[in-house]
Backbone bond lengths (Angstrom), bond angles and torsions (degrees), N, CA, C in turn:
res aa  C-N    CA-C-N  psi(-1)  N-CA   C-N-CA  omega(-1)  CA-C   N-CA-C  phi
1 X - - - 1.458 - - 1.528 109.09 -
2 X 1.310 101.48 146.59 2.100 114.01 177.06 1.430 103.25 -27.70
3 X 1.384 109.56 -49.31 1.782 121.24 -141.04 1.591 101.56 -86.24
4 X 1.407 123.68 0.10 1.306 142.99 179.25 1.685 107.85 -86.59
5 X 1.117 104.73 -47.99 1.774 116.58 169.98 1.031 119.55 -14.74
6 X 1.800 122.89 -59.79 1.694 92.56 -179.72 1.666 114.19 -84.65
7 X 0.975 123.25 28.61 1.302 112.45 175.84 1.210 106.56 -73.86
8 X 1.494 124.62 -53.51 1.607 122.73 141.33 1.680 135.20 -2.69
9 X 1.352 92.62 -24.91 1.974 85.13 -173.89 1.695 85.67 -120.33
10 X 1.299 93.94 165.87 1.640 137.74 -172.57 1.690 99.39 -119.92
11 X 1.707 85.95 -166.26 1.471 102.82 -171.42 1.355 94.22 -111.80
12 X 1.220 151.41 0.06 1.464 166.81 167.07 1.517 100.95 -86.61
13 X 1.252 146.91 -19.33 1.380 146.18 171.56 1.179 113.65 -61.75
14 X 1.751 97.78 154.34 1.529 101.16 156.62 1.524 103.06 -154.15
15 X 1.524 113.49 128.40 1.295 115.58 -149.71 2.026 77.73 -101.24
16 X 1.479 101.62 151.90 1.546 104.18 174.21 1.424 104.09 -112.70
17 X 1.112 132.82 120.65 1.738 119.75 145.56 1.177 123.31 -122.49
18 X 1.428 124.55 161.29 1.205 155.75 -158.05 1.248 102.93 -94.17
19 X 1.475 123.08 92.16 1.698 127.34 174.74 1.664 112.81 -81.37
20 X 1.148 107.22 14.50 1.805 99.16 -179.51 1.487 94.20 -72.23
21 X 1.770 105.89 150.14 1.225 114.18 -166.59 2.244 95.00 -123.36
22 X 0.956 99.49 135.64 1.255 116.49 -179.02 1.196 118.14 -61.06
23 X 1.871 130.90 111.23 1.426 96.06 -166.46 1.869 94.41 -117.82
24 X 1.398 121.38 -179.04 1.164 108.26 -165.56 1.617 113.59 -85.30
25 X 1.163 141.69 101.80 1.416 157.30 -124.44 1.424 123.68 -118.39
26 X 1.342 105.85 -22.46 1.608 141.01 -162.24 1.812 101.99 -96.95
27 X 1.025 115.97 92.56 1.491 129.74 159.37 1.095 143.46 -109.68
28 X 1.248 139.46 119.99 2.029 174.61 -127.49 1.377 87.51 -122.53
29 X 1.578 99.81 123.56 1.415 84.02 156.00 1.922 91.76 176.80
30 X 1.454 137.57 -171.35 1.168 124.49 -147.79 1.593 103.79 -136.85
31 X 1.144 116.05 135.48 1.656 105.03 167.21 1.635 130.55 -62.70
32 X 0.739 131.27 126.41 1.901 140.64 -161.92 1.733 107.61 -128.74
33 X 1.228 114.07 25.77 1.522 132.00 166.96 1.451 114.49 77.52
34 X 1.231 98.04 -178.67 2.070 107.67 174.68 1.292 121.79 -111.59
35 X 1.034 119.01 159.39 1.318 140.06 -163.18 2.011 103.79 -80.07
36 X 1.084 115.83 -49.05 1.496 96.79 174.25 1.652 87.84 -172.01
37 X 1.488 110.83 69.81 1.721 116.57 158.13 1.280 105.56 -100.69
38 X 1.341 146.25 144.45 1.510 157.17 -139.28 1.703 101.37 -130.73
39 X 1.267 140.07 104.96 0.874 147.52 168.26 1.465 120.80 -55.93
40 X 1.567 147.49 91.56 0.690 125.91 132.29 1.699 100.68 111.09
41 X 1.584 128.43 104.35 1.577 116.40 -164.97 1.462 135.08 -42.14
42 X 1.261 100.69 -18.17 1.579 114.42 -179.79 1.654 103.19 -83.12
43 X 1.113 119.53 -52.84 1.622 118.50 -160.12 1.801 84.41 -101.43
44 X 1.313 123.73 97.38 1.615 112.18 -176.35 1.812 96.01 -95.03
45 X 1.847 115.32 3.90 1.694 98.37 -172.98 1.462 89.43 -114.27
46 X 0.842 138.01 -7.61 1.768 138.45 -166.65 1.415 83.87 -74.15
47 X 1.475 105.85 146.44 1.479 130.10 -163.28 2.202 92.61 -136.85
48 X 1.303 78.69 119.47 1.596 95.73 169.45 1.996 102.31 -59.66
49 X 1.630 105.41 125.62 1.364 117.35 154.04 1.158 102.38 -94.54
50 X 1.716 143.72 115.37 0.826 133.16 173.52 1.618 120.48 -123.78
51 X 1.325 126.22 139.70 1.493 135.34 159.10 0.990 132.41 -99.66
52 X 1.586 132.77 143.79 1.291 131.86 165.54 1.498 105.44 159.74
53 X 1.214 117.59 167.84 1.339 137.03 -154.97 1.585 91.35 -90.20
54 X 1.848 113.90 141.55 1.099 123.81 177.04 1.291 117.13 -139.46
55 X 0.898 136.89 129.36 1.770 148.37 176.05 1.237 130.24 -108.37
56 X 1.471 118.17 110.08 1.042 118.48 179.93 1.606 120.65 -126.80
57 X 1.486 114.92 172.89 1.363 107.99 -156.50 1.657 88.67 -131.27
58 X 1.377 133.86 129.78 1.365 114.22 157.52 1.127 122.00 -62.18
59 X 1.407 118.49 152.61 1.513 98.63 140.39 1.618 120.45 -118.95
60 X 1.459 112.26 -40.92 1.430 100.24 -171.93 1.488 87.23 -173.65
61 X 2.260 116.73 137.85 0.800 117.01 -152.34 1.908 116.43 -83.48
62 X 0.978 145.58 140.68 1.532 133.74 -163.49 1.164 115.76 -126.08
63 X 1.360 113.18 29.37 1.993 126.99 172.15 1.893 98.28 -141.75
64 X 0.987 72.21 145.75 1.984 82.66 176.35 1.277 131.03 -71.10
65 X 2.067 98.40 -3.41 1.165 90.64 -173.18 1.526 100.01 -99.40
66 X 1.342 102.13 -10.64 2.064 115.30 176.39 1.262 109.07 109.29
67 X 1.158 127.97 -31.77 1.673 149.71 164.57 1.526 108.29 -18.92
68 X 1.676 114.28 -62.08 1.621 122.03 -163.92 1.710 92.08 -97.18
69 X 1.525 100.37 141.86 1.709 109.61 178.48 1.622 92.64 -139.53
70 X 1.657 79.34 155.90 1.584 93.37 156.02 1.254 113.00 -100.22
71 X 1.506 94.22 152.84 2.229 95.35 -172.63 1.513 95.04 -142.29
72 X 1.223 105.20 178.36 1.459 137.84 128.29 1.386 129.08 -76.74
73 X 1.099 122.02 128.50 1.779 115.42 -166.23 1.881 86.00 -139.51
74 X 1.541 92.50 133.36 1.358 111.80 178.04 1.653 97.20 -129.08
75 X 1.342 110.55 117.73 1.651 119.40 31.09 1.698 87.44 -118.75
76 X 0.885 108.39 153.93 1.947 118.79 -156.10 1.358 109.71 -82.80
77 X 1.405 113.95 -45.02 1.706 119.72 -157.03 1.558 90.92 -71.61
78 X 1.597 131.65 -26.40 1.172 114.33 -170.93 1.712 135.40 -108.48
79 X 1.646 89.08 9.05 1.079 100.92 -165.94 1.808 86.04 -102.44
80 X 1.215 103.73 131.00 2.054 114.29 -163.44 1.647 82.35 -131.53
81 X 1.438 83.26 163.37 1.519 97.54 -171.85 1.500 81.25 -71.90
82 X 1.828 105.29 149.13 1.565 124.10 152.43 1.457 89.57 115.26
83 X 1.521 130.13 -19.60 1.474 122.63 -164.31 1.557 88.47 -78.80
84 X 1.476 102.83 148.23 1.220 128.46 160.86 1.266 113.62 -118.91
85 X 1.914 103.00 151.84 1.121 133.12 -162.37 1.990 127.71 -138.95
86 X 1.548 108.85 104.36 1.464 110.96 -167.34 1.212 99.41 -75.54
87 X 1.435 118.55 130.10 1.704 128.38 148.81 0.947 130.71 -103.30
88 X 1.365 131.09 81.80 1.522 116.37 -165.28 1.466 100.97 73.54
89 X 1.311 111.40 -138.82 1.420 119.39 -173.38 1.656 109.24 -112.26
90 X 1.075 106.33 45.58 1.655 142.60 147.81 1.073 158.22 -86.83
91 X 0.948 151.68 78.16 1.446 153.93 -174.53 1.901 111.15 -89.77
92 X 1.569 98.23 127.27 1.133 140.39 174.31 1.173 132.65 -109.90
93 X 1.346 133.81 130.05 1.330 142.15 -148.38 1.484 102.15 -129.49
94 X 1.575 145.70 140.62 1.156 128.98 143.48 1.477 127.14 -120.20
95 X 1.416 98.45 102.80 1.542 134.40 -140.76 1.864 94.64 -85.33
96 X 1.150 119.02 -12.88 1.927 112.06 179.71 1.366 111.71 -172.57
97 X 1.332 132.28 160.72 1.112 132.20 -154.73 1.754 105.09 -141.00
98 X 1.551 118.46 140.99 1.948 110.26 -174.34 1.186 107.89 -99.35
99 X 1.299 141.18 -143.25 1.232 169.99 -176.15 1.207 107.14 -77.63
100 X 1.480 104.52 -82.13 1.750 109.70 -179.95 1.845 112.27 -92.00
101 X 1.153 88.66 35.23 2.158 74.42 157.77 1.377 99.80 99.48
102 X 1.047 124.73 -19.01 1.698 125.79 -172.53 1.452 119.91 -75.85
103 X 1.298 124.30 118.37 1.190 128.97 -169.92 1.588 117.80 -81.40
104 X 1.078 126.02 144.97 1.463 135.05 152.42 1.700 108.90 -74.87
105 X 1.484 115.42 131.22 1.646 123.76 -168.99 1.394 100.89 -120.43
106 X 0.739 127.14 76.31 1.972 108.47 158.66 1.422 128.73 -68.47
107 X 1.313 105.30 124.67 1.859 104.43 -179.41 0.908 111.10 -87.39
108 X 1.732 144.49 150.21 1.110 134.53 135.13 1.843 123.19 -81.75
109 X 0.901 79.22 82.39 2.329 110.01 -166.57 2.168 97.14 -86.98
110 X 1.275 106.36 128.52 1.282 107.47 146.52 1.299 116.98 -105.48
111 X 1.410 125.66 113.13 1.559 110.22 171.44 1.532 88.17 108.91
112 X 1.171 99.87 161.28 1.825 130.84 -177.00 1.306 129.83 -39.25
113 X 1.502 125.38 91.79 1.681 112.21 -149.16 2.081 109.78 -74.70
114 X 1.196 93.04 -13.39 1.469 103.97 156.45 1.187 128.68 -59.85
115 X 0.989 133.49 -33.24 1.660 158.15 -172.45 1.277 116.34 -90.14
116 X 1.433 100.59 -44.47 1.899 113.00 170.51 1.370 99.96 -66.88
117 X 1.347 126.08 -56.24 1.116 141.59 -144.05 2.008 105.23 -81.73
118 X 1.267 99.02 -24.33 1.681 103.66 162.14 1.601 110.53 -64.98
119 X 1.557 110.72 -32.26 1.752 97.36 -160.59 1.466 92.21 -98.28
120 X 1.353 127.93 -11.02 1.830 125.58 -167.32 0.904 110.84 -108.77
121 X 1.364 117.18 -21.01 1.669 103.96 -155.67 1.538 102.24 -108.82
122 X 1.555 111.44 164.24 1.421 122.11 -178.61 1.645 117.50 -107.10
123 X 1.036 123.51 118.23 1.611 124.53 157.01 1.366 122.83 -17.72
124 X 1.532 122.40 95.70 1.143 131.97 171.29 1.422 125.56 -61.09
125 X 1.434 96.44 72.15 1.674 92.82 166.46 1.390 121.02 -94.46
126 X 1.739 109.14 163.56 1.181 105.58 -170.84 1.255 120.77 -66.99
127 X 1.052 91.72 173.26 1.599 109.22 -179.85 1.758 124.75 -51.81
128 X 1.447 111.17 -37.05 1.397 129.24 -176.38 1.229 93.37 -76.86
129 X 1.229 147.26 -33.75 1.503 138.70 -177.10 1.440 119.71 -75.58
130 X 1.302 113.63 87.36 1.202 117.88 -156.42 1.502 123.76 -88.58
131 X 1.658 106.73 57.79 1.201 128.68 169.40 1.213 130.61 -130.73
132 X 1.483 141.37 178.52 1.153 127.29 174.86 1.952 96.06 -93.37
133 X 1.548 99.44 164.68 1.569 105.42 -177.00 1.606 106.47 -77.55
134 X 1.414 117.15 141.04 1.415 130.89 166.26 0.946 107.88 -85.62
135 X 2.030 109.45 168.17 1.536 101.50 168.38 1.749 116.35 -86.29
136 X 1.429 111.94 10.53 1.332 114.74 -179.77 2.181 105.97 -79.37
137 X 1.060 100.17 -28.37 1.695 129.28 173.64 1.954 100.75 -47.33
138 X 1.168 114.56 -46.13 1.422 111.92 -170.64 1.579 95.03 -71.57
139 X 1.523 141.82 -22.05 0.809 118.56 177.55 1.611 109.13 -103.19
140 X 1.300 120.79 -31.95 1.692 121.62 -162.56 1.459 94.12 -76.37
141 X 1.253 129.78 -47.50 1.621 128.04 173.59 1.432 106.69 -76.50
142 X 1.420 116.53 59.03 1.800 141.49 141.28 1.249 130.32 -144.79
143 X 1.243 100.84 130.17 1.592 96.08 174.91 1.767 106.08 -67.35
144 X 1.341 90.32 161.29 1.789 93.68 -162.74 1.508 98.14 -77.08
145 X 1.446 123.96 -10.09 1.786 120.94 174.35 1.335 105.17 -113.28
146 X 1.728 126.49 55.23 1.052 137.21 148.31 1.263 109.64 -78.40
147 X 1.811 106.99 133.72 1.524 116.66 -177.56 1.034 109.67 -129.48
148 X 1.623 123.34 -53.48 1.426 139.99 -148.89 1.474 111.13 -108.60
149 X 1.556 126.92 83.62 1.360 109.24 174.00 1.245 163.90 -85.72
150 X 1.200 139.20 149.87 1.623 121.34 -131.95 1.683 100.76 159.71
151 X 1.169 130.54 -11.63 1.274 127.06 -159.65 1.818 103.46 -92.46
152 X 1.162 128.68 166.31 1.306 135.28 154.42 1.586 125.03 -106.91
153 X 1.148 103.55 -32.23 1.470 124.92 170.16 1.895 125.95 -127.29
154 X 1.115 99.91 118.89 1.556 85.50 177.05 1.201 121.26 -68.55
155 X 2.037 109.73 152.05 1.391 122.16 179.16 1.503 111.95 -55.36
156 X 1.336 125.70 87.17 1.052 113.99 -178.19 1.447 131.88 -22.71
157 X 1.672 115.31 -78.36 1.451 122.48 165.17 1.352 116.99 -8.00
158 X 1.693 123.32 -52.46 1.353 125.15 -142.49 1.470 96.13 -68.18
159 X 2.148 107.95 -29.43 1.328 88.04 -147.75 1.745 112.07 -95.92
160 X 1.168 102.92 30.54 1.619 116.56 158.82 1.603 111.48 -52.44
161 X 1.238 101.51 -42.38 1.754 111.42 -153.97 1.456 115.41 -93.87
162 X 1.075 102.96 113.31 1.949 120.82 176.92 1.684 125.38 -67.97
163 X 0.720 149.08 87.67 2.035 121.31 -176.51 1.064 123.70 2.37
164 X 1.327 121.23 -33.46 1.595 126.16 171.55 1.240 123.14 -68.04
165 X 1.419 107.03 -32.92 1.332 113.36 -167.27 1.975 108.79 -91.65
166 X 1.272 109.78 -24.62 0.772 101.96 162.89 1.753 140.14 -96.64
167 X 1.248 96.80 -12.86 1.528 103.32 153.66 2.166 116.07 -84.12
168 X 1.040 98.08 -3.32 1.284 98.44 152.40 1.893 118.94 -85.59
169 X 1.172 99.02 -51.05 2.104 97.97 171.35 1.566 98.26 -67.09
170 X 1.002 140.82 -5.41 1.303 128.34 163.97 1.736 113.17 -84.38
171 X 1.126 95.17 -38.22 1.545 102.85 -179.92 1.494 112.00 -59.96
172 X 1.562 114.93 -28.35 1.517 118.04 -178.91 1.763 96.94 -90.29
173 X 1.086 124.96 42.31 1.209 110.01 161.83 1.793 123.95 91.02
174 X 1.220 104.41 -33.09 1.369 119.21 175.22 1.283 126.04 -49.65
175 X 1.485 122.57 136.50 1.509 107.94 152.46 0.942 156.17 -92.30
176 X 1.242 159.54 57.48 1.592 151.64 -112.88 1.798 98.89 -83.58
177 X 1.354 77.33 149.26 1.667 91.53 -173.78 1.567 99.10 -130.17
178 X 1.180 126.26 170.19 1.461 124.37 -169.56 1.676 90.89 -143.41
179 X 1.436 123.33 139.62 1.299 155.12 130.06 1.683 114.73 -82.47
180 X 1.298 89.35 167.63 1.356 111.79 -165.30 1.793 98.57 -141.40
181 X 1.603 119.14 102.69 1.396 116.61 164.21 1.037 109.52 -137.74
182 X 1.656 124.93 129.23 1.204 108.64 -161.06 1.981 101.43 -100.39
183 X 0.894 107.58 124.83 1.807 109.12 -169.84 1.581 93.74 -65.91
184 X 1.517 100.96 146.10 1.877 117.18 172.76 1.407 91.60 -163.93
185 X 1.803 101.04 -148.59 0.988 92.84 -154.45 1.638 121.78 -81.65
186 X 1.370 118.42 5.71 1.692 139.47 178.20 1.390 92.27 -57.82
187 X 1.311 107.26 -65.86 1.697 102.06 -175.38 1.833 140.73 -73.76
188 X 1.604 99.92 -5.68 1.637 109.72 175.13 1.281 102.65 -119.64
189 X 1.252 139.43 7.59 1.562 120.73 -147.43 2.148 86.83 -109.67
190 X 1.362 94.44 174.23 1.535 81.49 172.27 1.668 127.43 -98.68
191 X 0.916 129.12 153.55 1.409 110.20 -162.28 1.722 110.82 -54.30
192 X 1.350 100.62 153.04 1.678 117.28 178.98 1.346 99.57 -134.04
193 X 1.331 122.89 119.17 1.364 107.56 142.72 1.721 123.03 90.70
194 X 1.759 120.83 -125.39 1.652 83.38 175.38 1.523 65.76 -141.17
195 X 0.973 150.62 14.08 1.730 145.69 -166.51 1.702 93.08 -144.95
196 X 1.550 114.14 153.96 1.011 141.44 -163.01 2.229 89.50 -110.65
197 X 1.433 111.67 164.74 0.915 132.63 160.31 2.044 112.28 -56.28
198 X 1.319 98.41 124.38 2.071 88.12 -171.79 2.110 90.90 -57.44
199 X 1.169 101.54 155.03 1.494 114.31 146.42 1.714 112.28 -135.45
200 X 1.268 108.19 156.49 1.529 116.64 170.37 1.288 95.57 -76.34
201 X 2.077 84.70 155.87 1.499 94.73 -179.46 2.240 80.19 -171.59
202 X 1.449 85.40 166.14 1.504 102.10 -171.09 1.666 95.47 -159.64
203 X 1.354 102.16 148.71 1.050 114.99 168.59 2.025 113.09 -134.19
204 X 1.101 155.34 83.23 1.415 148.48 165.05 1.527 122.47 -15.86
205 X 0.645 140.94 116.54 1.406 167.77 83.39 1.640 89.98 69.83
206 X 1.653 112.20 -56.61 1.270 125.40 -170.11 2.140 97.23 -66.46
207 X 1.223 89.71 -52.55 1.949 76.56 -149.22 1.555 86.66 -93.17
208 X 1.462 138.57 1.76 1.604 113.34 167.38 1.283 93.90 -63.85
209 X 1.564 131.42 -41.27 1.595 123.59 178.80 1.585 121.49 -34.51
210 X 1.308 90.92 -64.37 1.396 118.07 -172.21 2.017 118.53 -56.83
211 X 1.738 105.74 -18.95 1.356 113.68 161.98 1.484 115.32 -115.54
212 X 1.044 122.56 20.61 1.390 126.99 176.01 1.863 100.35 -107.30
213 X 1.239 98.83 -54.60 1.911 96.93 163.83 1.411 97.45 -59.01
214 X 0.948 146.05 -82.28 1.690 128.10 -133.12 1.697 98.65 -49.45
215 X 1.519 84.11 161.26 1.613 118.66 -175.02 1.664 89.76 -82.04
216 X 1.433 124.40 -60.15 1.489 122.79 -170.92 1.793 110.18 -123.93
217 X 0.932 106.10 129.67 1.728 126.51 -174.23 1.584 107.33 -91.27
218 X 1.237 134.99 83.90 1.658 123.63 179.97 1.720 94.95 -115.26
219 X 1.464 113.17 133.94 1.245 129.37 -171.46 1.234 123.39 -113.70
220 X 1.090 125.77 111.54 1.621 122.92 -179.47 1.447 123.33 -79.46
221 X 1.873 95.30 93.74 1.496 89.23 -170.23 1.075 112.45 112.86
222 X 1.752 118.48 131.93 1.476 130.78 178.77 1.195 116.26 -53.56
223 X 1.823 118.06 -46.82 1.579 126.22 143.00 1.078 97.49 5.78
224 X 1.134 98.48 -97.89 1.587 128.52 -143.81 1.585 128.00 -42.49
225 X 1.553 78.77 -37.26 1.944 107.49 -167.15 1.826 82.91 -78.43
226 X 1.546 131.90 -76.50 1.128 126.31 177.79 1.851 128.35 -26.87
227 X 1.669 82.23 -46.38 2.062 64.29 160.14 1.421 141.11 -95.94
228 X 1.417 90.56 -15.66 1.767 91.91 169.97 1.792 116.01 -70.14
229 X 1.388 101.94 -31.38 1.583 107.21 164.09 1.372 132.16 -78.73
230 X 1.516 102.53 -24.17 1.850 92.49 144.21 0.880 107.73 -77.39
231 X 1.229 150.05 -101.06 1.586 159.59 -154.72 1.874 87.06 7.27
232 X 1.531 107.06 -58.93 1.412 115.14 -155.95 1.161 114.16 -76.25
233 X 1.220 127.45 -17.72 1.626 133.28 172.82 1.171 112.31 -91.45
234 X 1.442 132.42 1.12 1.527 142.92 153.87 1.723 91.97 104.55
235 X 1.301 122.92 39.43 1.543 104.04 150.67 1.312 130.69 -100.83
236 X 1.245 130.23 168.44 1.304 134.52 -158.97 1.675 102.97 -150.55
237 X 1.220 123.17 134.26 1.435 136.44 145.86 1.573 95.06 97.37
238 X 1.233 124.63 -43.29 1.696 133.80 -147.36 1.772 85.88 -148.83
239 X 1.402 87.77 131.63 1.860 94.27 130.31 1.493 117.73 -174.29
240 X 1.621 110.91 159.99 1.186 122.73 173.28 1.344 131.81 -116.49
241 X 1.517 97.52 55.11 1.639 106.67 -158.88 2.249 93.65 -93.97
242 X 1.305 79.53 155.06 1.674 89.89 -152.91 1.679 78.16 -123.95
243 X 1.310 113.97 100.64 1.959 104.25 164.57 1.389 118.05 -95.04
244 X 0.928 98.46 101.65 2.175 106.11 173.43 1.799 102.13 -96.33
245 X 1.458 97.51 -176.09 1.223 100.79 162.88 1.618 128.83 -80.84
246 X 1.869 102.47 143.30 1.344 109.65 -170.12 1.535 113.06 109.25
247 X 1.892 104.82 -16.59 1.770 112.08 147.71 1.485 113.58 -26.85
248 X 1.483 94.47 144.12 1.859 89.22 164.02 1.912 69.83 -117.24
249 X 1.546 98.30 149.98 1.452 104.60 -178.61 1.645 82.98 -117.90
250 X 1.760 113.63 136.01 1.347 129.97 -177.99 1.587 111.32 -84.53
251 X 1.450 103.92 -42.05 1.550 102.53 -168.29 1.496 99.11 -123.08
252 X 1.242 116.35 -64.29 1.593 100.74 -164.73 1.346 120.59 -48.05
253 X 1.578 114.87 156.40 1.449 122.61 -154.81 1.634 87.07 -143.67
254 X 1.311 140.08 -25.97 1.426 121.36 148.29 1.498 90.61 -171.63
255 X 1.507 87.59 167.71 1.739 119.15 176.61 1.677 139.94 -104.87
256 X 1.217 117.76 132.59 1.208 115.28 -178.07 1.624 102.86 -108.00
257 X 1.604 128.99 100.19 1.281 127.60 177.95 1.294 107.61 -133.68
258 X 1.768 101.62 171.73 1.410 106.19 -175.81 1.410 126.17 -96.43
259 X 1.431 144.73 -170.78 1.599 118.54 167.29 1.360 98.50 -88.43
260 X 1.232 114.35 145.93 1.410 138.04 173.84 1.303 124.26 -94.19
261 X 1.621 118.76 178.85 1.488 120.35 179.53 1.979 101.90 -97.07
262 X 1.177 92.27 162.72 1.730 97.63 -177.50 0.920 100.44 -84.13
263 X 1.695 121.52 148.56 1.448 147.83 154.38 1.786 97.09 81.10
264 X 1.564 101.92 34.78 1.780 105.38 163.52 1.325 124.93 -90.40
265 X 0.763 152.21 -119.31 1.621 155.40 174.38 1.918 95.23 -159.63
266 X 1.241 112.60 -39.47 1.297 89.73 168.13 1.752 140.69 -55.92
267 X 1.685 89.24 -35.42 1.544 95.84 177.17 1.613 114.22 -85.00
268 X 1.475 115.80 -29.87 1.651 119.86 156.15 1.988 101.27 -60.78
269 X 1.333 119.24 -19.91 1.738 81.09 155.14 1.492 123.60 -91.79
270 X 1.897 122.26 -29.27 0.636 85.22 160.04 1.902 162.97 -40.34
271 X 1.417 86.89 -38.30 1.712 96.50 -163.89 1.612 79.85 -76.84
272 X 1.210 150.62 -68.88 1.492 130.97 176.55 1.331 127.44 24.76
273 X 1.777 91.66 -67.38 1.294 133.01 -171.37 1.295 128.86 -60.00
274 X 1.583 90.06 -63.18 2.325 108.36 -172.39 1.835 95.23 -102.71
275 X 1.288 119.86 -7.73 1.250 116.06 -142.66 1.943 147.06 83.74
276 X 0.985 124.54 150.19 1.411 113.60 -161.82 1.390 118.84 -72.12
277 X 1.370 111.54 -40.20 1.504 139.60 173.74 1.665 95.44 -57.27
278 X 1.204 129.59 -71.71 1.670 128.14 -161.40 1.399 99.21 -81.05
279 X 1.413 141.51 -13.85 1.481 126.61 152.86 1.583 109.18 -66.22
280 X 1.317 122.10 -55.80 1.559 117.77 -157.41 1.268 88.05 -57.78
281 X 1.755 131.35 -41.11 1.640 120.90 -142.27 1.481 84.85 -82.86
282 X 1.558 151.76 -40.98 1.022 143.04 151.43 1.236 116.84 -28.34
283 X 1.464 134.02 -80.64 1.229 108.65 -172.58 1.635 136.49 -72.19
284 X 1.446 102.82 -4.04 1.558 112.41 155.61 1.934 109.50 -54.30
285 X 1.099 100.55 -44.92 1.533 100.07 -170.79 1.795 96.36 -76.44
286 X 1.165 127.05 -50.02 1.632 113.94 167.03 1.151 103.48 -37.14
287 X 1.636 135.49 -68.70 1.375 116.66 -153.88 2.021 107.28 -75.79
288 X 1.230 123.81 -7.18 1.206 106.93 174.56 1.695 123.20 -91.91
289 X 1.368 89.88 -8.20 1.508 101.84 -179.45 1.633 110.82 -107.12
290 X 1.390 117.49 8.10 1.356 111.69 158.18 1.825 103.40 87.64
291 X 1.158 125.50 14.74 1.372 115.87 176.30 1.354 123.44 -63.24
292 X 1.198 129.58 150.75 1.511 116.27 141.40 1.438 144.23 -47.29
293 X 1.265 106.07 125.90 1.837 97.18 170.00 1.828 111.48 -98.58
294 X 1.129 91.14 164.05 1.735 103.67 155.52 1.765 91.01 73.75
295 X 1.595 106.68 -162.28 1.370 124.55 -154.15 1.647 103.77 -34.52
296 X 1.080 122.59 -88.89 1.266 145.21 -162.01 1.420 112.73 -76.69
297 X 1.600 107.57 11.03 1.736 107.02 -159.54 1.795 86.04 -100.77
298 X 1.646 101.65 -169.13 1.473 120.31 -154.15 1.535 76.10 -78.65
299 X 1.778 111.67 -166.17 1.388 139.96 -155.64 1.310 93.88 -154.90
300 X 1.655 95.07 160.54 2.006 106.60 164.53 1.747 93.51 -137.20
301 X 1.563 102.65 155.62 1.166 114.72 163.17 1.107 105.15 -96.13
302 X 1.665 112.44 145.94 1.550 115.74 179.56 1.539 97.57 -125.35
303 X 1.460 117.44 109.87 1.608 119.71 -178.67 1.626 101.91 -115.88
């Protein structure tokens, strides 16, 4: 059981978690036409009035002033650069387009898109949760040592852990150290290629100390493991480090994660990690014993 966990740590530990805090990312909102797309070879000046329901997902902001994001935009094939989009009492632009489908968003926002984005926006839950988000969701989809926001999805792992439980792994001696990664699309998307999508990530001054002394490094969370292993390969601000097997892993010394979906990059780090053989034979035993997978599902320790 969860509540068994720190029996696991010492006074030589250093437990890592992932304080990115989930913010609500998920936006409703309607098409209000384009700027100069040409309907149709005969009428090349007629300008589409168009309606309909639009969905978008943040991910992470890509102008300095915070205004322009990259997203997900549903439904995708029709949203072309120049279409505009009402939110509330918003207007949205999607001003450029990436590789895989992901849109560039510009708002026309007065004032703090964080702030807007508390009273408009919806809790990005996954997809398998086959409901719409409550307002009970802004708190249960966080780990209770969410600080830093920026995330789209919460660190799963973290949200095992209660106040109790962690002033109990403190009580055994341990130190907890906190990272900062903010999950997008590096961490849900399906693998591409030999590099992952960049996500932000930070680490303080204070707790790279604090995991560079410890005797043993155990990380809560694929998060987690990804930033202490950048940190250590000399990245800073961004990264798109992709761990499969044949990693040399620098710092981590074991893992606390959840079961995952197939053909993710999370579960290709797990096996990285314990190996391919002692993950599959693990999650064979999850699926015969009825566990949960994914957000809210059970965990394994990996020592």
């Amino acid at each position: 059981m969860f509540r068994e966990f720190p029996e696991f740590l010492g006074s030589n530990d250093c437990l890592v978690l992932n304080d990115s805090k989930v913010f609500p990312s998920r936006l409703y909102g309607h098409r209000v036409g384009v700027h100069s797309l040409p309907v149709g070879k005969n009428n090349p000046k007629r300008l589409q009035n168009l309606s309909g329901q639009v969905q978008i997902l943040l991910v992470q902001p890509v102008s300095d002033d915070g205004k322009t994001w990259t997203a997900l935009v549903h439904p995708g094939r029709k949203m072309r650069v120049g279409e505009r989009i009402r939110i509330a009492d918003v207007e949205a632009e999607i001003v450029g387009r990436a590789e895989y489908g992901e849109r560039a968003v510009k708002f026309n926002l007065d004032g703090d898109m964080y702030e807007w984005l508390e009273n408009i926006g919806h809790v990005p839950l996954p997809p398998y949760i086959k409901r719409p988000d409550a307002p009970s969701d802004r708190e249960r989809y966080q780990t209770v040592f969410a600080h830093q926001t920026g995330s789209v999805a919460a660190p799963t792992a973290g949200l095992h852990f209660t106040a109790e439980i962690l002033d109990v792994c403190r009580g055994k001696g341990a130190e907890i150290a906190y990272v900062t990664l903010h999950v997008g699309l590096g961490t849900f998307q399906p693998v591409r290629g030999e590099s992952l999508h960049e996500e932000r990530f930070h680490v303080t001054d204070e707790n790279a100390a604090k995991i560079k002394a410890a005797h043993r490094v155990i990380c809560a969370g694929t998060t987690s493991v990804r930033a202490v292993e950048s940190m250590f390969l000399g990245k800073a601000g961004e990264t798109d480090l992709f761990i499969r097997p044949g990693f040399h892993f620098q710092r981590t010394n074991a893992m606390l994660t959840n079961f995952h979906l197939p053909q993710s990059s999370l579960l290709i780090l797990v096996c990285a990690f314990a190996g391919r053989e002692l993950v599959l034979s693990a999650y064979q035993h999850a699926v015969e014993a009825g566990y949960r997978f994914y957000s809210y599902g059970d965990c394994m320790l990996v020592l």
